[in-house]
C-alpha positions as CSV (number, residue, x, y, z in Angstrom):
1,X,-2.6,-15.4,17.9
2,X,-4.6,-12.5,18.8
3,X,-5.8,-9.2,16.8
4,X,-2.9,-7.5,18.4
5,X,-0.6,-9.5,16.5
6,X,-2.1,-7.9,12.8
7,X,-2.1,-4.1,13.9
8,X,1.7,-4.6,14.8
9,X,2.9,-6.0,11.3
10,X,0.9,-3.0,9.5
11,X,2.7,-0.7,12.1
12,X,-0.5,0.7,13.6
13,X,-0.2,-0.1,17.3
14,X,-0.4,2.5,19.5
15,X,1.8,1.1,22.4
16,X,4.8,-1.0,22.4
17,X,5.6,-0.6,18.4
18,X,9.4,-2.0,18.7
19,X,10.9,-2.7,14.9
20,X,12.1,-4.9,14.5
21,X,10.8,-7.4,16.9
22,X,9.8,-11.1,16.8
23,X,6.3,-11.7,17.3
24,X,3.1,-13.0,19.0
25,X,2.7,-12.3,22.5
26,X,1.5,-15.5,23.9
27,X,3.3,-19.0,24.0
28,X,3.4,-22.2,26.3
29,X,6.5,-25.1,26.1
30,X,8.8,-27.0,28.6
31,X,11.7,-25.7,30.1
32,X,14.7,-27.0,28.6
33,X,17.5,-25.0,30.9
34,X,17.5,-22.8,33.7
35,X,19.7,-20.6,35.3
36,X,22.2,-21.4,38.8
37,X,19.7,-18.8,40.7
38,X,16.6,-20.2,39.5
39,X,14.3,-21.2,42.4
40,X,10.7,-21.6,41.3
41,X,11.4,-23.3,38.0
42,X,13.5,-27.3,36.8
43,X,13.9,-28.3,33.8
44,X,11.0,-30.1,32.2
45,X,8.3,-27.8,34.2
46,X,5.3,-27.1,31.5
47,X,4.9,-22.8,31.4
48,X,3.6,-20.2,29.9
49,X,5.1,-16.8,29.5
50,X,3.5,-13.8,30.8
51,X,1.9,-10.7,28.6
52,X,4.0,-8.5,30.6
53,X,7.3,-9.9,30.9
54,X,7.8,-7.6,34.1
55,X,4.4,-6.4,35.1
56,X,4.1,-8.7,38.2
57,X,1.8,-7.5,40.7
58,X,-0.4,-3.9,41.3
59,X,-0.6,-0.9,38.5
60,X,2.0,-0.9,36.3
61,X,4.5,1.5,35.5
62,X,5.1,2.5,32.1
63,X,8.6,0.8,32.4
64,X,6.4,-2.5,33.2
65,X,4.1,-1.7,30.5
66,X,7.0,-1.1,27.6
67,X,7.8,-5.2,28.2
68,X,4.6,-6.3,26.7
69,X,5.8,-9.4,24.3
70,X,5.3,-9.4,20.7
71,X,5.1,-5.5,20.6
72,X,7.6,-3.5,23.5
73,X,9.9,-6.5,23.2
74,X,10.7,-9.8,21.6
75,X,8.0,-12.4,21.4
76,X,7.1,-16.2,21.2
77,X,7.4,-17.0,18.2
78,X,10.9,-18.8,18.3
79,X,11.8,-22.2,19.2
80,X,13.1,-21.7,22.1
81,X,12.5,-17.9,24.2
82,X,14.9,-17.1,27.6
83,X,13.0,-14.8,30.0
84,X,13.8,-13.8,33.4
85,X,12.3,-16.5,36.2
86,X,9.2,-13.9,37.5
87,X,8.1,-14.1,33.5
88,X,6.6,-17.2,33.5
89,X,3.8,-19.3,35.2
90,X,3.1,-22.9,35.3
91,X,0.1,-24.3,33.6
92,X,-2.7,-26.8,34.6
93,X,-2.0,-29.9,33.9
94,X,-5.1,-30.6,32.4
95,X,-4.3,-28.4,29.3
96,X,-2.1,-29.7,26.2
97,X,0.7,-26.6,25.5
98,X,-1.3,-25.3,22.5
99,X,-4.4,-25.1,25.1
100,X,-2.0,-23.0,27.4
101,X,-0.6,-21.0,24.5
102,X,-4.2,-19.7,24.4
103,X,-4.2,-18.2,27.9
104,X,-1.6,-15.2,28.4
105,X,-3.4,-12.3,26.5
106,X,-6.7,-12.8,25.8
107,X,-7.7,-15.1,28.6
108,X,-6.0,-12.7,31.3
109,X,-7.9,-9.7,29.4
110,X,-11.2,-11.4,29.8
111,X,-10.9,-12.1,33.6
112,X,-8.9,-8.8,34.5
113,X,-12.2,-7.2,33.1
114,X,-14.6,-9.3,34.5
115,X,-12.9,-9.4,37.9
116,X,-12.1,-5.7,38.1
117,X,-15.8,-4.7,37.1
118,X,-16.7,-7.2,40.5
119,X,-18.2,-9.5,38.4
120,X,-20.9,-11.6,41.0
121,X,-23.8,-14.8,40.6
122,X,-26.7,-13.6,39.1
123,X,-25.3,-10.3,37.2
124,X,-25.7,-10.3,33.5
125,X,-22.8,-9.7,31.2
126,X,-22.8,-8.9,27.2
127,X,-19.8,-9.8,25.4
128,X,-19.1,-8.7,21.6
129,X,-18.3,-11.1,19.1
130,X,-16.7,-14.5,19.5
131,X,-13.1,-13.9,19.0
132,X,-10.3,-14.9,21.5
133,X,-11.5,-12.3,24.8
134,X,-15.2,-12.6,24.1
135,X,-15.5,-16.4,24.3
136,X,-13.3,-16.4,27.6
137,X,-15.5,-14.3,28.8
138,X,-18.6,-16.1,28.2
139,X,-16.4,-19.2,29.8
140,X,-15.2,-17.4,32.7
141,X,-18.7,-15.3,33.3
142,X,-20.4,-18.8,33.6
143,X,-17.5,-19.9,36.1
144,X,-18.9,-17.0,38.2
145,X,-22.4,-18.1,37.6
146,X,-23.4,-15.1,35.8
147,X,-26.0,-14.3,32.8
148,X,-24.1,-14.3,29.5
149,X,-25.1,-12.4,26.3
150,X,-23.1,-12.2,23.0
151,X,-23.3,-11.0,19.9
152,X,-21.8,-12.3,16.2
153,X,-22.6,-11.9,12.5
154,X,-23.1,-15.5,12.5
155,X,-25.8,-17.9,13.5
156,X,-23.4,-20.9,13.4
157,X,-21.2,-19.4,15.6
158,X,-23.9,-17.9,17.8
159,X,-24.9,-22.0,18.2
160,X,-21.7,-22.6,19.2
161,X,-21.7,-19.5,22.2
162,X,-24.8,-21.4,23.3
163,X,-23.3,-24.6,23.6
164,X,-20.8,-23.2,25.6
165,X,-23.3,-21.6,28.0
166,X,-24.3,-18.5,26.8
167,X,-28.0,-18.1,27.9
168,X,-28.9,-15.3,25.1
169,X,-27.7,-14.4,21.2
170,X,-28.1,-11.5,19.0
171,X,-27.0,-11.5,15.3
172,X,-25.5,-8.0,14.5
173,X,-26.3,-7.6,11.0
174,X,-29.9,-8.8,11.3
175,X,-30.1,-6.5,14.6
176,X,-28.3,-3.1,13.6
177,X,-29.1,-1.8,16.5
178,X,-28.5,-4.4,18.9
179,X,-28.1,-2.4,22.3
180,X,-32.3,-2.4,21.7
181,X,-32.3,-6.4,22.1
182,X,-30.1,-6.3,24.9
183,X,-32.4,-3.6,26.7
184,X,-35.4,-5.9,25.8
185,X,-33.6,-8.6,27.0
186,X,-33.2,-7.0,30.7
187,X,-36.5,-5.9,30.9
188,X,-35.5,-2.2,29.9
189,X,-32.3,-2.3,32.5
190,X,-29.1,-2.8,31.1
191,X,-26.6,-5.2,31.4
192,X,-24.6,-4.9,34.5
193,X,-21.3,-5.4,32.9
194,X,-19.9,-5.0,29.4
195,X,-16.9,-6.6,27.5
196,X,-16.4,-4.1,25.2
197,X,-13.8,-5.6,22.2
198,X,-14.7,-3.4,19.3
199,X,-13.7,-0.2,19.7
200,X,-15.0,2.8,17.8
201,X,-17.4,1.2,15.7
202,X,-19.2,-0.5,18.9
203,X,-18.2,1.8,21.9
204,X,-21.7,4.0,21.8
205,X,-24.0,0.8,21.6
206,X,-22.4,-0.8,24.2
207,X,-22.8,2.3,26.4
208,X,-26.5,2.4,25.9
209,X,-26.5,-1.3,27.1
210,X,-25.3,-0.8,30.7
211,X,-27.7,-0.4,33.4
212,X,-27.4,2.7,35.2
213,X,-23.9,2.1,37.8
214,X,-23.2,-0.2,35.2
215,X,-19.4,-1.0,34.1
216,X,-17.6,-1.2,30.7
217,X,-14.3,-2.7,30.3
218,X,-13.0,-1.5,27.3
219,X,-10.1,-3.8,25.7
220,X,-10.3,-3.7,21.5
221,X,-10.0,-2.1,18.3
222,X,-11.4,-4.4,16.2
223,X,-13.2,-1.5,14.2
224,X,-10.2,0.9,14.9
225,X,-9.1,3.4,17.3
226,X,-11.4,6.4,18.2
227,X,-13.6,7.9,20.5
228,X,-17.1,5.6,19.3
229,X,-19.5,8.4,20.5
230,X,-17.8,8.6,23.9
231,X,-18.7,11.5,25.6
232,X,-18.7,12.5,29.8
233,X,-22.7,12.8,29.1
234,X,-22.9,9.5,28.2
235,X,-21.0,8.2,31.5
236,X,-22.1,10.6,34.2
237,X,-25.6,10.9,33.3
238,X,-25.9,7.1,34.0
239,X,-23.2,6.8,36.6
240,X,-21.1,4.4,34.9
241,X,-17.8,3.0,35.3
242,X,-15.4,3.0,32.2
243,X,-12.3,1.0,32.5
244,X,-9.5,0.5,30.3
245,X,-8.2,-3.1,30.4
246,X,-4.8,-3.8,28.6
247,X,-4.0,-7.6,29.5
248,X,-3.1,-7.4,33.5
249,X,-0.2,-9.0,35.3
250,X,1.2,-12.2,36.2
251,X,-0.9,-11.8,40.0
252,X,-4.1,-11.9,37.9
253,X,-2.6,-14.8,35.1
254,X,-2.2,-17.3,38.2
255,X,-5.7,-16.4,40.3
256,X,-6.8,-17.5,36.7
257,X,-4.9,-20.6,36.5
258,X,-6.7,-21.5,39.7
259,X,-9.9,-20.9,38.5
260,X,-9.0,-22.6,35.2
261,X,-7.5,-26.0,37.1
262,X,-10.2,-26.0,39.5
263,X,-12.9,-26.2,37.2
264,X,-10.4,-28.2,34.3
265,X,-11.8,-25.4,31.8
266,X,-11.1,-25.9,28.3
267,X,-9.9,-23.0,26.2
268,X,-11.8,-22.9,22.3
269,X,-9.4,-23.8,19.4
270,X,-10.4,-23.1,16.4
271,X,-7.7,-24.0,14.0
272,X,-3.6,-25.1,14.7
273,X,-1.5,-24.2,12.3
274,X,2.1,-25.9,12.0
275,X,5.2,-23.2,12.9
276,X,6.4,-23.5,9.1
277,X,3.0,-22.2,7.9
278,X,2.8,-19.3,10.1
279,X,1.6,-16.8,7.3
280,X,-1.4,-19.0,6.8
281,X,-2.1,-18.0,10.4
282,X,-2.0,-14.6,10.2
283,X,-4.3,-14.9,7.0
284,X,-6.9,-17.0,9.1
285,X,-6.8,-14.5,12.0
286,X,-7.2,-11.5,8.9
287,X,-11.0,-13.4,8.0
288,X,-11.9,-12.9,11.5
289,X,-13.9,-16.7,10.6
290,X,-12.0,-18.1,13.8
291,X,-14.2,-19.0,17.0
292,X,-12.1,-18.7,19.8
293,X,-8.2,-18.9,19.3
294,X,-5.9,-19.8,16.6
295,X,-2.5,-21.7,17.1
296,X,0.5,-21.9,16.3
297,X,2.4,-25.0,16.9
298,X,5.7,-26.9,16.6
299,X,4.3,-30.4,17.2
């Protein structure tokens, strides 16, 4: 499940609002049939479907981009879904199938933005909240060997981000004004990237966190859409780099993979809920109480 999946049933998204259209984006199983020209999959492969069902490789078109799943076109929430052979990528065999289910949204958003914003050792990241992209991020950013800090509401959860490697924590409601710590907490300089998640309500903050040259991806709307006190001041006068990051393609979902396998990373799970109890998901993912990822699941 990710936030995505909410704006669509209220009808608010702003891209790829297809009615009616089965849901959820993301989704992992076994392949039960194939077709006579199918090359790269058999029967019984473990895969997950791709964000972009056509969105393959390079910038998309907006044809590409009106096949996102869940939204442009139907999604994963079925027992069984047929998509063309390039739609599809096979997982680590590490990872159970509601591990995998995790990893076609907000595990590609994460690296896309990390990895576009030339993410190196030794750099500092800030990541907001600890939702689905954020704690990829943290995950992915220590993969890189890079300085990770986050922010959450909540002091449990903020344990948790530690346990998982993050090397510094700030509580938004006890630090309003947060993009203060993180400027303490670089000496004054600025983070060098920024996984911006939140959207209007967070957008000005986390532009007074980045270092001067520093880069923001910008992927959410968790406080809704709008311009968040973006201006051209704000970006030139600090030489930044402002990137907008929806998902990425199925070349980026399997130089993940890679990077997933070879280090056996584990994707965060914080509930699974059974297919027949599927509202109860969405009412979960509504609380925003969820660390990581909730799942959905037919086992």
């Amino acid at each position: 499940m990710n936030y995505r999946e909410l704006v669509i049933l209220r009808g608010g998204y702003i891209r790829n609002q297809t009615i009616p259209v089965i849901p959820v984006s993301d989704g992992a199983g076994e392949v039960v049939s194939v077709g006579e020209n199918v090359t790269a999959f058999k029967i019984g492969d473990r895969v997950a479907g791709t964000f972009f069902r056509d969105w393959v490789t390079g910038i998309p078109t907006e044809k590409m981009m009106d096949t996102a799943l869940g939204g442009g076109i139907d999604g994963m929430l079925a027992n069984y879904v047929a998509r063309r052979e390039h739609a599809w990528v096979k997982i680590p065999e590490h990872l159970t199938y509601e591990e995998a289910a995790t990893l076609p949204c907000a595990a590609v958003t994460a690296w896309n933005s990390l990895v576009t914003g030339g993410l190196i050792a030794g750099q500092t990241i800030l990541t907001l909240g600890t939702g689905g992209v954020s704690i990829f991020a943290l995950q992915f950013a220590k993969l890189f060997g890079a300085r990770v800090i986050i922010t959450s509401s909540s002091d449990e959860k903020l344990e948790r981000a530690r346990a998982l490697g993050a090397d510094e924590t700030i509580n938004y409601h006890t630090n309003s004004e947060w993009q203060q710590k993180v400027r303490f907490l670089t000496n004054g300089l600025g983070v060098d990237q920024v996984v911006e998640v939140g959207g209007e309500g967070t957008l000005s903050r986390s532009l007074s966190s980045a270092r001067i040259g520093g880069y923001i991806g910008t992927i959410g709307v968790l406080t809704g859409f709008g311009s968040g006190g973006l201006t051209p001041a704000s970006v030139f006068f600090n030489h930044l780099r402002f990137q907008g990051i929806y998902v990425g393609s199925r070349e980026m979902f399997e130089a993940m993979i890679k990077a997933i396998a070879l280090h056996r990373l584990k994707p965060v799970i914080d509930q699974t809920i059974p297919f027949a109890e599927v509202k109860r998901a969405y009412e979960l993912l509504e609380q925003r109480k969820h660390f990581g990822k909730i799942v959905i699941s037919h086992s």
